[in-house]
C-alpha positions in Angstrom: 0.0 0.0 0.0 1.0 3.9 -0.5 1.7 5.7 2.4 2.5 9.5 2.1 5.2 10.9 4.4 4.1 13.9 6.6 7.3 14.4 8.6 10.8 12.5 8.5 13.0 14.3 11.0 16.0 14.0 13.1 15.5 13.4 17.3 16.8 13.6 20.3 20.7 14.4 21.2 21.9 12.3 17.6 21.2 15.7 15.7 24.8 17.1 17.5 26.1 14.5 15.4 28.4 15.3 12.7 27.7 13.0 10.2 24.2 11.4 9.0 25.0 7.6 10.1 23.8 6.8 13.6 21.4 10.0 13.9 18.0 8.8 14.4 15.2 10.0 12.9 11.1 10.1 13.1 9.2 8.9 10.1 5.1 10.0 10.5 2.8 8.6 7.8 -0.6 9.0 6.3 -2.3 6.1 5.0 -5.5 5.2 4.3 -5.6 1.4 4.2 -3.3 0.9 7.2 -4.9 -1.5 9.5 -5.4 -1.1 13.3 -1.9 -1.9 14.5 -1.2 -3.6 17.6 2.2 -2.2 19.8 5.0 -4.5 19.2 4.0 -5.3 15.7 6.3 -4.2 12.6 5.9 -2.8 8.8 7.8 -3.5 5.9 9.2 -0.6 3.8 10.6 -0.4 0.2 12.8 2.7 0.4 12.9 3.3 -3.3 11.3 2.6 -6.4 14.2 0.9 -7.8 15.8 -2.4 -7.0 18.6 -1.7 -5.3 18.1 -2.0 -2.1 16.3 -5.0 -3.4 14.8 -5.7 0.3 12.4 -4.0 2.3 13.3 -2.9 5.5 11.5 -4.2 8.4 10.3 -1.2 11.0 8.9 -1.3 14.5 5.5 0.5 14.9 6.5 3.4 17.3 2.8 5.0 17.5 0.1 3.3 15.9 -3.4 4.6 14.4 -6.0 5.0 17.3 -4.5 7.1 19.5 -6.0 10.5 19.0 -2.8 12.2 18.0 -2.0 10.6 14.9 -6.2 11.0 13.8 -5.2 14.2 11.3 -8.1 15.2 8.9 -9.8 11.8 9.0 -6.8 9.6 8.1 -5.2 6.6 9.2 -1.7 7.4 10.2 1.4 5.4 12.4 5.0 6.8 12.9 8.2 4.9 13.3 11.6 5.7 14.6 15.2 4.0 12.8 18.6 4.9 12.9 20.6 5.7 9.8 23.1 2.4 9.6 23.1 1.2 5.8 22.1 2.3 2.8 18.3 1.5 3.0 18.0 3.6 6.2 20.3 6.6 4.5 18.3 6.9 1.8 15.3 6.5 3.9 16.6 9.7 5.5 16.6 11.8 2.7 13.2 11.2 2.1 10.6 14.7 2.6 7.3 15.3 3.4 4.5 14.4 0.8 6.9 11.8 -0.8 4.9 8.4 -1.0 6.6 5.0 -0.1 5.2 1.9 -0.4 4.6 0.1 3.2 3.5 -4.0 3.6 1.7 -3.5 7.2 0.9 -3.9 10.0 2.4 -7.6 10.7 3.4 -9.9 13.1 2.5 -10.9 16.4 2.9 -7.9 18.8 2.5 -7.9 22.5 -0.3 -8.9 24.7 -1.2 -7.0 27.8 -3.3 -9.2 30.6 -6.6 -8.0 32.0 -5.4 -7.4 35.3 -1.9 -6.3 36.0 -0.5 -3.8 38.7 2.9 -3.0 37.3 4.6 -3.1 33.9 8.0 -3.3 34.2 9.8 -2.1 30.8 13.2 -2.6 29.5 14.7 -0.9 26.3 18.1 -0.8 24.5 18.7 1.8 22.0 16.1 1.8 19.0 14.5 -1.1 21.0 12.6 1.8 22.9 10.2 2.4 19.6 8.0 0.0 19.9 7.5 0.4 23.9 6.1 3.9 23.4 3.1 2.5 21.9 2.9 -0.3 24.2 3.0 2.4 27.2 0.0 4.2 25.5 -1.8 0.9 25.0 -1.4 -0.1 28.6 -2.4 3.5 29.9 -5.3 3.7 27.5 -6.6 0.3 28.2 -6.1 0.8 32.1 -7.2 4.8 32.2 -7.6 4.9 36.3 -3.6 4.5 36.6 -4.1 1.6 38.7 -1.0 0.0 36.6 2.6 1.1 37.6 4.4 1.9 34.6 8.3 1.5 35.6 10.4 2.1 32.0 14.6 1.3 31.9 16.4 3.0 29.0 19.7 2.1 27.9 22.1 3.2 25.4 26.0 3.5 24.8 25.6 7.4 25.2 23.8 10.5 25.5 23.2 9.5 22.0 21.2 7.1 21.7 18.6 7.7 24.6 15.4 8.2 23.0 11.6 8.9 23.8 12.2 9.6 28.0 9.7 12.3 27.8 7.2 10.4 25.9 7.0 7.7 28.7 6.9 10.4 31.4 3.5 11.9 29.8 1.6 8.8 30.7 3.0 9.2 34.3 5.8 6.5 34.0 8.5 6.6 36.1 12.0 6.6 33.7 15.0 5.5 34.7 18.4 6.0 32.7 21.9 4.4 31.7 24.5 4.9 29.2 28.0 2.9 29.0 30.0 6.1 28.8 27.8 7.5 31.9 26.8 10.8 29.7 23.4 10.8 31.3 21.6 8.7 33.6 23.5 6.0 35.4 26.9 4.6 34.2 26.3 1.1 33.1 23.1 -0.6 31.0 19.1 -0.9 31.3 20.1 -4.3 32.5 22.1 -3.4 35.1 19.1 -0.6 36.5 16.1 -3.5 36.1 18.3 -5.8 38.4 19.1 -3.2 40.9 15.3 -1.9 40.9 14.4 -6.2 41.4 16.7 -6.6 43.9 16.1 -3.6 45.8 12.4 -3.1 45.9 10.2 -5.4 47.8 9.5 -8.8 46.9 5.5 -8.3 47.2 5.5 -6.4 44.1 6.8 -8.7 41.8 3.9 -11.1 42.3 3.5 -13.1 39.0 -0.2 -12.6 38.6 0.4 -8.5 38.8 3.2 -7.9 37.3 4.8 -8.4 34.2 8.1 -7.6 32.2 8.4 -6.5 28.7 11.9 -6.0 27.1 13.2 -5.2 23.2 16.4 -4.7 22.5 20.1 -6.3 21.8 19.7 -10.5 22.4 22.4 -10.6 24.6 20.2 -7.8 26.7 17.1 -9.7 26.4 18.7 -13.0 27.5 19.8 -11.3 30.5 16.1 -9.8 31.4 14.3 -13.1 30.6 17.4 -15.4 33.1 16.1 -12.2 35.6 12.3 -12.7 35.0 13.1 -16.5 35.4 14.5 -16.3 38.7 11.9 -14.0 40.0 9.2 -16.4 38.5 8.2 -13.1 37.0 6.0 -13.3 33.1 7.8 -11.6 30.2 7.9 -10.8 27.2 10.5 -9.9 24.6 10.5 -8.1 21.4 13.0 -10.2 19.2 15.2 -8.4 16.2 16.0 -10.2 13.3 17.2 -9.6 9.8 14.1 -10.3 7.4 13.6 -10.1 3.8 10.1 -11.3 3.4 8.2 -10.3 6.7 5.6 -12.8 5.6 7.0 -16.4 6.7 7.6 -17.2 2.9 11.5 -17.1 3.4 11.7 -18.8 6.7 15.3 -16.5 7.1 14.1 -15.2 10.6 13.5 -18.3 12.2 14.0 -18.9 16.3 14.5 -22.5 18.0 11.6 -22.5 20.6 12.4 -24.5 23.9 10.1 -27.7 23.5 7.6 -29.4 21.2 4.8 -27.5 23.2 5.5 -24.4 21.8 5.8 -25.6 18.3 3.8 -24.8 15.5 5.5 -26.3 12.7 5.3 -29.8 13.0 1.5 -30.6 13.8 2.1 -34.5 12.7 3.1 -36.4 16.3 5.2 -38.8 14.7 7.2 -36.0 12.5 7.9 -34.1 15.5 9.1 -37.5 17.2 11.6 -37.8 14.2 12.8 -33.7 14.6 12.4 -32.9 17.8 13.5 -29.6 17.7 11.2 -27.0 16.4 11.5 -23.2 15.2 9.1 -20.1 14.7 9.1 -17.4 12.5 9.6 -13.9 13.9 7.9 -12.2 11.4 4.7 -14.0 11.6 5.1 -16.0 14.9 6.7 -12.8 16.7 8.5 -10.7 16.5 7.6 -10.5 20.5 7.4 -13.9 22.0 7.1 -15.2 26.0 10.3 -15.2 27.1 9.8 -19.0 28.2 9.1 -19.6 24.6 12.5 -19.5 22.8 16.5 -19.9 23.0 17.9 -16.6 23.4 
């Protein structure tokens, strides 16, 4: 489908940068035909008309359509966020407003929030914060007495790469902060913060039937919160990122091993999965965000 671009511009501390790679940049849309989206879900976008890049580029849904701020004159609209790392995301950055681009969306599986929790716990690592803003919305729109807690760890190597603190801190979250060079925040990770906050606070919060964990962000960081949420006997959920070129399960070049035959979806004949009994999911259709339980990370 078309989309037309209403605003593609640089955020946060990246525009000090001196040069274009590694800045990151907001992307707002118009579209008619986009679908209700769901926070964690993804779209898939074909930079150019030509074929090189040949392969779309796979973007987390930042904001999605039915929140009241992306309603402008009676269209559908979502926003992303992506850093400029390649040449698909540099020319993505030179695109202007009223340009069209062509967007396959919204897909995946994205996150599901329980009827009754008291506390969301969230954990972000660089551009792994986009697709927590809408899930922050979601959660305060869905629960609007503020009953839920809404506790949000950002991480990032500096100054740099902290995104979207105030964005979390208009739906009354609290926001804590880390960088590795210790520019802002707290020197160390959003790892290091959610184990601190875990082992510090008091146990009777973390019940698993009222609280919950989501995370998205490097593996090695998500394997780190999910071993954390484990311990605790705590329920998560993490937002996986992998290369894709179909986003459609077609190519089956994003699979993820998933821990038992329980969770798999692949083999529905007993006696197959007797004969292979290791089993995989897609992360663009079967994900990208998955129990933590579910898969190897």
């Amino acid at each position: 489908m078309r989309a037309i671009i209403l605003e593609n511009k640089i955020i946060g501390n990246s525009s000090l940068l001196k040069t274009r790679r590694d800045k990151y940049y907001k992307m707002r849309f118009s579209c008619d035909n986009f679908s209700v989206a769901s926070p964690g879900q993804f779209v898939m976008i074909r930079v150019n008309n030509s074929y090189d890049p040949f392969l779309r580029r796979p973007m987390s849904i930042y904001r999605i359509p039915h929140h009241p701020t992306l309603k402008k004159g009676g269209r559908g609209g979502f926003e992303i966020l992506y850093q400029v790392v390649g040449k698909g995301t540099n020319i993505m950055s030179e695109l202007k407003k009223g340009d069209e681009i062509d967007v396959l969306g919204p897909l995946g599986r994205g996150f599901w929030i329980p009827e009754k929790i008291e506390r969301a716990i969230i954990v972000a690592g660089g551009i792994g914060v986009a697709p927590m803003v809408a899930l922050t919305e979601e959660i305060r729109c869905t629960m609007q007495d503020a009953r839920c807690k809404i506790t949000v760890f950002i991480g990032g190597k500096t100054k740099n790469d902290i995104l979207c603190k105030e964005n979390f801190k208009k739906i009354g979250a609290k926001v804590h902060i880390a960088t590795e060079d210790g520019s802002m925040g707290k020197k160390g990770t959003s790892v290091d913060l959610f184990k601190t906050f875990i082992t510090d606070s008091q146990s009777s919060i973390f019940n698993r039937q009222s609280s919950i964990i989501f995370a998205c962000g490097p593996q090695r960081m998500l394997k780190a919160v999910a071993d954390i949420a484990r311990d605790k006997n705590m329920d998560c959920q993490v937002s996986l990122d992998k290369r894709m070129a179909c986003g459609t399960g077609a190519c089956l070049g994003c699979v993820v091993k998933v821990r038992s035959l329980e969770f798999g979806v692949r083999n529905s004949n007993p006696q197959s999965a007797i004969r292979n009994p290791q089993s995989y999911k897609c992360v663009c259709t079967d994900g990208p965000v998955f129990d933590a339980e579910e898969i190897n990370l």
